[in-house]
KETOR-972360 format. One record per residue (C-alpha): y, x, z; residue in one letter. Coordinates in steps of 0.5 Angstrom, whole numbers, plus 500, padded with zeros to 3 digits. Layout:
> y x z residuo
> Y X Z A
...
This chain:
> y x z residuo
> 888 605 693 X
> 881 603 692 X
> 883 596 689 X
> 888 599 684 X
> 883 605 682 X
> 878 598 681 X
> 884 596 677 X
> 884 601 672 X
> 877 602 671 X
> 876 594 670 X
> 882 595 664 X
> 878 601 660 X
> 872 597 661 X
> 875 591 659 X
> 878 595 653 X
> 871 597 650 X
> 868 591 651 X
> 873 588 647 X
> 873 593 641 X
> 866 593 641 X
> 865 585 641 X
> 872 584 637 X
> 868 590 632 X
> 861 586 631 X
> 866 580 629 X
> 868 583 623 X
> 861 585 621 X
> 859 579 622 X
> 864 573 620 X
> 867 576 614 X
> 867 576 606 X
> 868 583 602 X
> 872 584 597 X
> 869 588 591 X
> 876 590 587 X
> 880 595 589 X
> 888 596 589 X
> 889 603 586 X
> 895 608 588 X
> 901 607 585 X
> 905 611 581 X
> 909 616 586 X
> 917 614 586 X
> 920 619 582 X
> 915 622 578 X
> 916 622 570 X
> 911 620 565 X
> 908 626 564 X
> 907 629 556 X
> 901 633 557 X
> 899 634 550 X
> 901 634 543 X
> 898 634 537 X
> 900 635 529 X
> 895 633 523 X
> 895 638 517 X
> 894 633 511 X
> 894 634 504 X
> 899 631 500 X
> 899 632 491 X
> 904 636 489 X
> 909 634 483 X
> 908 627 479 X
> 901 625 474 X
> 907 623 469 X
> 909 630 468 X
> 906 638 468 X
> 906 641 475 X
> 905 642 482 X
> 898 640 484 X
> 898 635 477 X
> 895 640 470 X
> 889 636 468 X
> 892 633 462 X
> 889 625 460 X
> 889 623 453 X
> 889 616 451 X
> 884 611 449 X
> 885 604 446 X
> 882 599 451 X
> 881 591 451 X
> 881 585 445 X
> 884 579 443 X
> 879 575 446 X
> 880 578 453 X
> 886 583 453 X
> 886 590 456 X
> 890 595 457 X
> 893 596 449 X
> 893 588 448 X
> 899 583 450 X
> 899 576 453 X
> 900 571 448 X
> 903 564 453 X
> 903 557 451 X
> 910 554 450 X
> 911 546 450 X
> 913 542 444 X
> 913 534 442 X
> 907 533 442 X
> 906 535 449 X
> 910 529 452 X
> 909 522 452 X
> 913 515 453 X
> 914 511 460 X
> 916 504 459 X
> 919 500 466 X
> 922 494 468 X
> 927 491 473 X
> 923 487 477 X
> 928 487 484 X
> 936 487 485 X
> 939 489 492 X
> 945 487 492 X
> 949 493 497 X
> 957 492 497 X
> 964 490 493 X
> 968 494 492 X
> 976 494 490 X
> 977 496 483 X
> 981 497 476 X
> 980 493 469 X
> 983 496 463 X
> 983 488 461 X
> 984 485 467 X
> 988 489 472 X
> 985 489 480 X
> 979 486 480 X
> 972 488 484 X
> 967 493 483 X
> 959 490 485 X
> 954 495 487 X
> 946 494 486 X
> 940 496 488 X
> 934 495 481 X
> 927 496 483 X
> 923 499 477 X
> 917 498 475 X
> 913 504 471 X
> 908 503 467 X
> 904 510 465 X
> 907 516 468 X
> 905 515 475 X
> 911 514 479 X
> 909 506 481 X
> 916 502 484 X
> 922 507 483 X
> 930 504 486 X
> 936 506 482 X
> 942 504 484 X
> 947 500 478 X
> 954 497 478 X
> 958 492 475 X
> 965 495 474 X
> 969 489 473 X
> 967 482 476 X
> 971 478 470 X
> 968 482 465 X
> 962 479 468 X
> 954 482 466 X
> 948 482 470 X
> 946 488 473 X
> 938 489 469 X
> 943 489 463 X
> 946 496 465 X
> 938 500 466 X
> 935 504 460 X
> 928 501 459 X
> 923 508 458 X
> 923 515 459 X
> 919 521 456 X
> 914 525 461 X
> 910 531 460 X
> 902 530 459 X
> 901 538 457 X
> 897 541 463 X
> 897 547 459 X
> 903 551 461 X
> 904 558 463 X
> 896 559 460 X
> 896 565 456 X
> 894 562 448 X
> 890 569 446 X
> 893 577 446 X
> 895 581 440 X
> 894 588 439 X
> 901 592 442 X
> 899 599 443 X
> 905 605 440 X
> 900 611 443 X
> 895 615 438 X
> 888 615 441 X
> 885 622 443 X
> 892 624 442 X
> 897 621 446 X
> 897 624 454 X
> 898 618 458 X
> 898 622 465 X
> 896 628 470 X
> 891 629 474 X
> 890 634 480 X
> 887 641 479 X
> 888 643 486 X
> 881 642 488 X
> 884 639 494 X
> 884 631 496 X
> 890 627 499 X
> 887 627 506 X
> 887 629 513 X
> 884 636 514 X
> 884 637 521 X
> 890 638 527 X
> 892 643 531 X
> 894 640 539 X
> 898 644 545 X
> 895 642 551 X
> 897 642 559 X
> 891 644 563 X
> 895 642 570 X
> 898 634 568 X
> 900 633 575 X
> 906 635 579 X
> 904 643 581 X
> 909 649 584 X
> 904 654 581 X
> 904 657 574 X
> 901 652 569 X
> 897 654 562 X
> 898 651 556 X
> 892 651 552 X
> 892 651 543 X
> 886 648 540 X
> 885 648 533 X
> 881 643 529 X
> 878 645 522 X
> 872 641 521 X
> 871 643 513 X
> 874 650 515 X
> 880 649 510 X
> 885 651 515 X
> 884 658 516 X
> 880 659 510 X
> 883 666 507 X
> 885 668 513 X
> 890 663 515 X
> 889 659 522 X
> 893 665 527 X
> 895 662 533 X
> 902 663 536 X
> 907 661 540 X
> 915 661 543 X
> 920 658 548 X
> 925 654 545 X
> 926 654 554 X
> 923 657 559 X
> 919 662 561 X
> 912 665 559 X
> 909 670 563 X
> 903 671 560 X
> 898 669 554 X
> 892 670 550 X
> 890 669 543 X
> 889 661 545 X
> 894 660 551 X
> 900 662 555 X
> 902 661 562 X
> 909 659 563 X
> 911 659 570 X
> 918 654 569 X
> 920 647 566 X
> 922 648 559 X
> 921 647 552 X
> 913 651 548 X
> 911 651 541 X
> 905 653 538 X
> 904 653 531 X
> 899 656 526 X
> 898 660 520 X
> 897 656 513 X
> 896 657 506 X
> 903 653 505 X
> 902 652 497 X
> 896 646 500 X
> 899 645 507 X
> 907 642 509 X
> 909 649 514 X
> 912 644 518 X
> 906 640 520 X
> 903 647 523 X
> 908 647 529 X
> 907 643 536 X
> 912 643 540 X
> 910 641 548 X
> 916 639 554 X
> 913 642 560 X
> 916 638 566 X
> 911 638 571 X
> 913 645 576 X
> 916 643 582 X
> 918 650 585 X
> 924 646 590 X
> 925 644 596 X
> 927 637 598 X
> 933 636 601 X
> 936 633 608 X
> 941 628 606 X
> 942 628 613 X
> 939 628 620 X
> 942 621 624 X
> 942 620 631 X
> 947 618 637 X
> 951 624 638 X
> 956 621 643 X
> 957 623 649 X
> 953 616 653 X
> 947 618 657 X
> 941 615 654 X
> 933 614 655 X
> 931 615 647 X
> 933 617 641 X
> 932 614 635 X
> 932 621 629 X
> 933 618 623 X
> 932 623 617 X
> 935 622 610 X
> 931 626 605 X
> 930 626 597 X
> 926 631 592 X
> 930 633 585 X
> 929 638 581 X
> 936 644 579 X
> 937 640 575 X
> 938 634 577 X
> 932 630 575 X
> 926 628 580 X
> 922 632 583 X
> 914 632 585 X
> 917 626 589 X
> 917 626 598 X
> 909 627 601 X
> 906 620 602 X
> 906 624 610 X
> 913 627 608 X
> 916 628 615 X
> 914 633 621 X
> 919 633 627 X
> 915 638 631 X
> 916 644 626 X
> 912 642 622 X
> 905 642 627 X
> 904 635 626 X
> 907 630 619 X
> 907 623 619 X
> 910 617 613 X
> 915 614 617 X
> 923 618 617 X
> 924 616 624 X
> 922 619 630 X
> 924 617 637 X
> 926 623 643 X
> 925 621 650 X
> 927 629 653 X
> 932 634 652 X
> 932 639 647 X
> 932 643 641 X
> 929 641 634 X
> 926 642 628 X
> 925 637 623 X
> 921 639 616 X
> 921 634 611 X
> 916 636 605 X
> 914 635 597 X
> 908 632 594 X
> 907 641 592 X
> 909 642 599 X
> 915 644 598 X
> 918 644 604 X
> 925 644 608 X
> 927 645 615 X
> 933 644 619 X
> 934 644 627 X
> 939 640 631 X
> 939 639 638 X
> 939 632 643 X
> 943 634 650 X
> 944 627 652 X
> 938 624 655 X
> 936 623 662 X
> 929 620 665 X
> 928 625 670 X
> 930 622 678 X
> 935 625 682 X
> 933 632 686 X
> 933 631 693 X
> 932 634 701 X
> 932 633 706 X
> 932 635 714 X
> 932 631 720 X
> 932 632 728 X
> 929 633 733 X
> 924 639 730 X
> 920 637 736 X
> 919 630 736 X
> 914 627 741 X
> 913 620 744 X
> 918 616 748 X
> 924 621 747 X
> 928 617 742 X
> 929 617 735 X
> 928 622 730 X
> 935 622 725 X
> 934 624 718 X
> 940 626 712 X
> 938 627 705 X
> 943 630 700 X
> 942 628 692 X
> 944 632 686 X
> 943 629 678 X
> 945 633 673 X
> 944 629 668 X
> 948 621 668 X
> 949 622 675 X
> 948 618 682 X
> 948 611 682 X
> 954 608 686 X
> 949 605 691 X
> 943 611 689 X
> 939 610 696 X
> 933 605 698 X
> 929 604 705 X
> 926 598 703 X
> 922 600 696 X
> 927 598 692 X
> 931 591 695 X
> 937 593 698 X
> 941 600 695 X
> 947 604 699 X
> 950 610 699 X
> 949 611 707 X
> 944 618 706 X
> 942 617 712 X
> 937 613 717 X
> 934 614 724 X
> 927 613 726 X
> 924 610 732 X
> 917 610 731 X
> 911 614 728 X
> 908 613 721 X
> 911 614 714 X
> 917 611 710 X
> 918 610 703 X
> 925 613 701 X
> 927 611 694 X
> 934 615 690 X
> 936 613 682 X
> 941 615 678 X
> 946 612 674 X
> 941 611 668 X
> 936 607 673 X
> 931 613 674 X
> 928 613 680 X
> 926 620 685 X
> 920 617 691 X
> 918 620 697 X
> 914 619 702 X
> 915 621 708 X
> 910 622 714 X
> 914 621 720 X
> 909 623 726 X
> 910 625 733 X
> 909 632 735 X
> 902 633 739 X
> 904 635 746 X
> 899 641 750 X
> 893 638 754 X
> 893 639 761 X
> 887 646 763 X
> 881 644 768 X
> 885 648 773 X
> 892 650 774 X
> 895 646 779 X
> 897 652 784 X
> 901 647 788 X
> 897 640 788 X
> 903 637 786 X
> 898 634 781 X
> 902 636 775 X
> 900 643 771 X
> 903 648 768 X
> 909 646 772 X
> 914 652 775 X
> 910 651 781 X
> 904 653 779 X
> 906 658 774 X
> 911 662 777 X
> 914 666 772 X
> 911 662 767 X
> 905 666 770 X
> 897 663 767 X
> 901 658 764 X
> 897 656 756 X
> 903 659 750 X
> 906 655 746 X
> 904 658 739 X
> 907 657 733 X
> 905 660 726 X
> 913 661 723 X
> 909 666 717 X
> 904 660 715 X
> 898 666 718 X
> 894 660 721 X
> 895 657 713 X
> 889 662 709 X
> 885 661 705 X
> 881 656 707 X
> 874 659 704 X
> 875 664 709 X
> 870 662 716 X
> 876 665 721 X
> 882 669 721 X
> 883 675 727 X
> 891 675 727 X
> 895 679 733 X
> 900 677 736 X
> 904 681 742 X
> 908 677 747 X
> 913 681 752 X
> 910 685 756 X
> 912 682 762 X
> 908 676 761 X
> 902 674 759 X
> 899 678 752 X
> 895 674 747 X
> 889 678 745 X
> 887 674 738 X
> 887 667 737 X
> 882 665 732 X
> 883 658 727 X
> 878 653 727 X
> 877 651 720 X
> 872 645 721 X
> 877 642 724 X
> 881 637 718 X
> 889 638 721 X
> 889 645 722 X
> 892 643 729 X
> 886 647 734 X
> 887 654 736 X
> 882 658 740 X
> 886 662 745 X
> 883 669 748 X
> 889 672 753 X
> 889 677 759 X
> 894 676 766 X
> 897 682 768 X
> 899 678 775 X
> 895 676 781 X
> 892 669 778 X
> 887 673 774 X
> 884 680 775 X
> 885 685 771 X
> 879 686 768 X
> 879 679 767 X
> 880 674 760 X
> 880 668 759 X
> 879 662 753 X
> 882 656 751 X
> 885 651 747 X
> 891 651 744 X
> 894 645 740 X
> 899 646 734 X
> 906 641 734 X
> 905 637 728 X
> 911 637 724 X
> 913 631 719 X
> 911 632 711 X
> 912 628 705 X
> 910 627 699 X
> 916 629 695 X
> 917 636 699 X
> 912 641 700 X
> 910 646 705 X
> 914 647 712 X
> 920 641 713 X
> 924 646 718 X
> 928 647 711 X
> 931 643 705 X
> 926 640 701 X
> 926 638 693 X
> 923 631 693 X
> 919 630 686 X
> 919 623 681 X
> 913 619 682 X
> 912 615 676 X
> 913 608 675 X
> 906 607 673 X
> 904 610 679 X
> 907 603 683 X
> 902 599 686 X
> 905 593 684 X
> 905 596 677 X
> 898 597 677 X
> 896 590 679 X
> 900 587 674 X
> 898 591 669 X
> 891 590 671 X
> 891 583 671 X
> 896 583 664 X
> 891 587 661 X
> 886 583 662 X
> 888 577 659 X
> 893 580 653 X
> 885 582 651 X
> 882 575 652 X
> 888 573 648 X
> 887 579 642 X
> 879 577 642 X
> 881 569 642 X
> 887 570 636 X
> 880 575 632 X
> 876 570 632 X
> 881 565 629 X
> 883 571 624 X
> 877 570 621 X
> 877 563 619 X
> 884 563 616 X
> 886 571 615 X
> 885 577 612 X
> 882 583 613 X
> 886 590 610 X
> 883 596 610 X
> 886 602 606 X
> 884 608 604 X
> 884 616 608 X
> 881 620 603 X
> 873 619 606 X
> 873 611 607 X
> 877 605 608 X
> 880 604 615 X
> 882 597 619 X
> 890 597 619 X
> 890 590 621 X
> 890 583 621 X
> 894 577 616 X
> 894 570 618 X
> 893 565 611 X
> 899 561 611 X
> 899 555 607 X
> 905 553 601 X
> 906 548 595 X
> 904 553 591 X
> 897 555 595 X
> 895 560 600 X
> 899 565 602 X
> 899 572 606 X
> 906 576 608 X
> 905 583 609 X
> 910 586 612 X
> 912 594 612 X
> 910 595 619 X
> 903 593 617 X
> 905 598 610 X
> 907 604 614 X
> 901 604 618 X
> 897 605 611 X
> 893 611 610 X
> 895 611 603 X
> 897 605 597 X
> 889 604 597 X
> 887 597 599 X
> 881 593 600 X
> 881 587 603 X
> 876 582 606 X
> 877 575 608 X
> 873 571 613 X
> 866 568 610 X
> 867 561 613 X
> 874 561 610 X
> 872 564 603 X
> 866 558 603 X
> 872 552 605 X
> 878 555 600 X
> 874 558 594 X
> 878 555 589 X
> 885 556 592 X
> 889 561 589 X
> 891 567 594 X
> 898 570 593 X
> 901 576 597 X
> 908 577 599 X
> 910 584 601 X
> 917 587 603 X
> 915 592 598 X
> 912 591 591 X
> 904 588 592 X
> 899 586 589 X
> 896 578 588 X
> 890 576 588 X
> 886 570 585 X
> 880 567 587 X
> 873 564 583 X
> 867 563 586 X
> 867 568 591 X
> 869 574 587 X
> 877 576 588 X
> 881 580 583 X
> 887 584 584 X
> 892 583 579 X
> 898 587 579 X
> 905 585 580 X
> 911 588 577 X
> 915 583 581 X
> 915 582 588 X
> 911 575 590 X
């Protein structure tokens, strides 16, 4: 037992060892990463409006050309501008083109292009053929250079030549002064100083903004509390509450206020609030003076259990995957404050974890909670009646009681019950488990203890060992071989079983005290015809409580009357196990003992633990030149989740995380480190993340990594 107690001490050094070595290695091989990936929107959550704003401009009422409104100032006209340069009384004279603006263009043909003939039609000649030409002309002053034009000769009989047919000049424009305005006359209808040409305001305001009202939501995230909705007013040149105006006051359009102050209102459930503030409504338009804000974010609803899913069937099972489908929505069916990043508790809430599934190995009765990101939370109890990983209960008895060396074999019977699966067909084992059979019974011959295996249907296992040992016989005293046969304590030296030592047994476990206690004076009266045991008095140095010191009178004539004796009485030793506690003389319950507890076991995992640890140091180690690190954020500091290999694709290096690595997450905050030796060798390759859920990317450039959201997954 020693080796396997070694066993196990070597595998918890083993473990810190490598904990402490694979650590050092990450301090010292790897390369950090100085950005971030920010947590996420959480799924449902709306896109909350915390705050509305309302600008009060001014804005000039009535129109310049006409008396009213803000317009009262009357302007008088007065001529301006003069023929030379035009003005506001004088009209633009413009340049019109006439013949002398224009000059002559001469042209001659200077090649022919013959093109086609045609089929055609001759007044003189009937049927005859049509000839098409290209001419190329030459200008001679207009600029146009070779120019083509296409001519023809209508009829072959007729004859001609094509340069015959082409006009020999043209007029062009060598005017540069079109559209130019010639000079400005005099166009003015009004009377200066009498005519009014328009209005100016006499309000004394400016057509500007004069400041804002805005309604505030104090609590932008989601909340079960009351919030308080906060106005303020911004007047800078004091023109809104001038003369008394600037009064705050506030409604529900939906919802419920439950309290307020001269700037605030509390308001304890979703709805529509508006604000709006007292103006002057001859400077300012009423309607920019009110705000209305849609407060969205008090989540006071529990989530609800869509369902509870496991194995109801009536097949016995060792576990059972609970699957607990859940969401989070407002009456009136929006989204609520969204499921808690640790939504899920299947121990009534003591205890609460990311993922909805849960694994049970024992019977009984639980409560499932599932809660909000308000803490909101929900229960729900359901029972699990189909698990079985207990051994069968066993007893036992045997015969002979008594058993000493050389008299035969000792038989033993055991009976079996499971309440859960039941029996195995074949429920018992004498050889550790390498043959099974239904025989409930086997004889020992020998002393020494045995191993007695029993299982169920479902392969659990009840072990017991039993200590099979002789029973101790009486010694023989230094005198009581009255009749010389040689033999004590025979009926020939003990007539009437006179001087003969007591068998004394302990039926009421009297020799059984508590061991703390030095001795133990207990009486214990005979027949009145034999011997009477005075006291007997247990011996508690000796380890196998088999030794009784016996002081006793005899009454007949081997002893005097005033005389007592002492001697040693030694105890029947009667076979225990380990699985049945106490005196055997009764059926006893036999206990499971764990798989774990088996020696074979043991030194397997000894020797697997020890090179699953050399493997897990040896795959850090080559982690570190070709992965990266993920730590994620608990709230304090980052902390290691795992390891991801770099692979390489046509598109560059690449890491896959899975949603195992992900659940394991203490929340979407992420740093990631990657191997220095790497970083030094890879530098320019980029480095994409593709995730069973949506991720982040992430580029190199010169040892600085930038994390880039992606939308899509990669």
């Amino acid at each position: 037992m020693s080796f396997f107690n070694n066993g196990l001490m070597f595998k918890k050094v083993t473990l810190i060892l490598s904990t402490c070595l694979f650590s050092g290695i990450l301090s010292a091989f790897t390369f950090p990463i100085s950005t971030y990936a920010e947590d996420p929107a959480i799924s449902g959550v709306p896109d909350f409006t915390t705050s509305v704003t309302s600008v009060l401009s001014h804005s000039h009422r009535g129109s310049s050309d006409q008396n009213g409104g803000c317009y009262t100032v009357p302007v008088y006209h007065t001529h301006s501008g003069d023929s030379t340069s035009g003005g506001a009384c004088y009209s633009p004279h413009y340049h019109t083109h006439g013949s002398s603006c224009y000059s002559t263009c001469n042209y001659v043909p200077v090649g022919l292009n013959f093109i086609n003939s045609e089929s055609s039609w001759c007044s003189h000649h009937g049927d005859t053929e049509k000839v098409n030409y290209t001419v190329t002309l030459s200008h001679s002053s207009c600029g146009r250079g070779l120019e083509d034009t296409a001519v023809s000769i209508t009829c072959t009989a007729c004859g001609g030549h094509p340069y015959n047919n082409v006009p020999r000049s043209h007029q062009y424009l060598t005017c540069n002064r079109g559209g130019s305005i010639e000079y400005y006359t005099f166009s003015c209808t009004k009377t200066e100083g009498e005519t009014i040409d328009r209005y100016d305001a006499g309000c004394g305001l400016d057509a500007k903004e004069y400041g804002s009202i805005t309604l505030t939501n104090t609590t932008p995230g989601w909340t079960n509390g009351p919030v308080i909705l906060q106005g303020t007013i911004d007047d800078p040149e004091g023109i809104l509450c001038a003369d008394g105006y600037g009064v705050l006051s506030f409604d529900a359009a939906s919802g419920t206020i439950s309290g307020s102050t001269s700037d605030t209102i509390t308001v304890s459930e979703n709805g529509v609030y508006t604000m709006n503030i007292s103006v002057d409504d001859s400077k300012f338009d009423s309607a920019q003076a009110s705000v209305m804000l849609n407060v969205s974010n008090i989540d006071t609803s529990y989530p609800v259990i869509e369902s509870i899913d496991y194995d109801r069937s009536d097949s016995w099972l060792h576990e059972s995957a609970v699957k607990v489908t859940a969401k989070d929505i407002q009456p009136d069916g929006s989204n609520g404050s969204g499921l808690h990043e640790e939504a899920y508790s299947f121990d009534g809430g003591i205890t609460w974890q990311a993922s909805d599934t849960y694994t049970f190995n024992q019977n009984g009765e639980y409560t499932v909670c599932v809660r909000d990101n308000c803490n909101n939370t929900v229960s729900e109890t359901f029972t699990i009646s189909n698990l079985d990983n207990e051994g069968p209960s066993v007893t036992y008895d045997y015969t002979p009681k008594t058993w000493y060396e050389g008299t035969g074999s000792r038989d033993y019977t055991f009976t079996a019950t499971d309440d859960g699966a039941g029996l195995d067909e074949n429920p018992y084992s004498y050889d550790n488990g390498e043959t099974w059979t239904d025989d409930n019974t086997i004889s020992k011959d020998t002393s020494g203890s045995f191993t007695v295996l029993v299982k169920d249907s479902m392969g659990n296992i009840t072990e017991l060992i039993i200590d099979n040992t002789y029973s101790i016989r009486p010694p023989a005293p230094e005198s009581g071989d009255n009749d010389g046969d040689g033999s004590y304590n025979d009926p020939g030296d003990n007539p009437g079983n006179q001087n003969s030592i007591p068998t004394v047994n302990d039926p009421s476990n009297m020799l059984k005290e508590d061991p703390d206690v030095d001795s133990e004076e207990n009486v214990i009266e005979k027949n009145d015809d034999t011997d009477t045991i005075l006291s007997d008095t247990k011996d508690n140095t000796e380890t196998d409580d088999t030794y009784l010191t016996v002081t006793y009178t005899d009454p007949d004539t081997h002893m005097a009357d005033d005389e007592t004796r002492t001697d040693t009485v030694y105890f029947e030793q009667i076979p225990t196990s380990n699985g049945s506690p106490g005196l055997l003389e009764s059926p006893q319950t036999a206990k499971l003992t764990p798989f774990y507890k088996n020696r074979l076991f043991i030194a397997t995992a000894s020797v697997s633990g020890g090179l699953l640890g050399l493997s897990l140091m040896l795959l850090a180690f080559l982690l570190l030149y070709s992965g990266v690190i993920v730590y994620t954020y608990d709230g304090s500091k980052y902390r290691l989740t795992g390891i991801v290999p770099i692979r390489r694709s046509e598109r560059g290096n690449y890491i896959h995380i899975g949603t195992d690595l992900m659940e394991r997450a203490y929340s979407a905050k992420y740093k990631l480190k990657l191997g220095r030796i790497y970083v030094m060798r890879r530098k320019d390759d980029p480095l994409l993340i593709k995730a069973d859920e949506e991720w982040y990317s992430v580029n190199t450039d010169r040892f600085v990594y930038t994390i880039i959201k992606n939308t899509e997954k990669a």
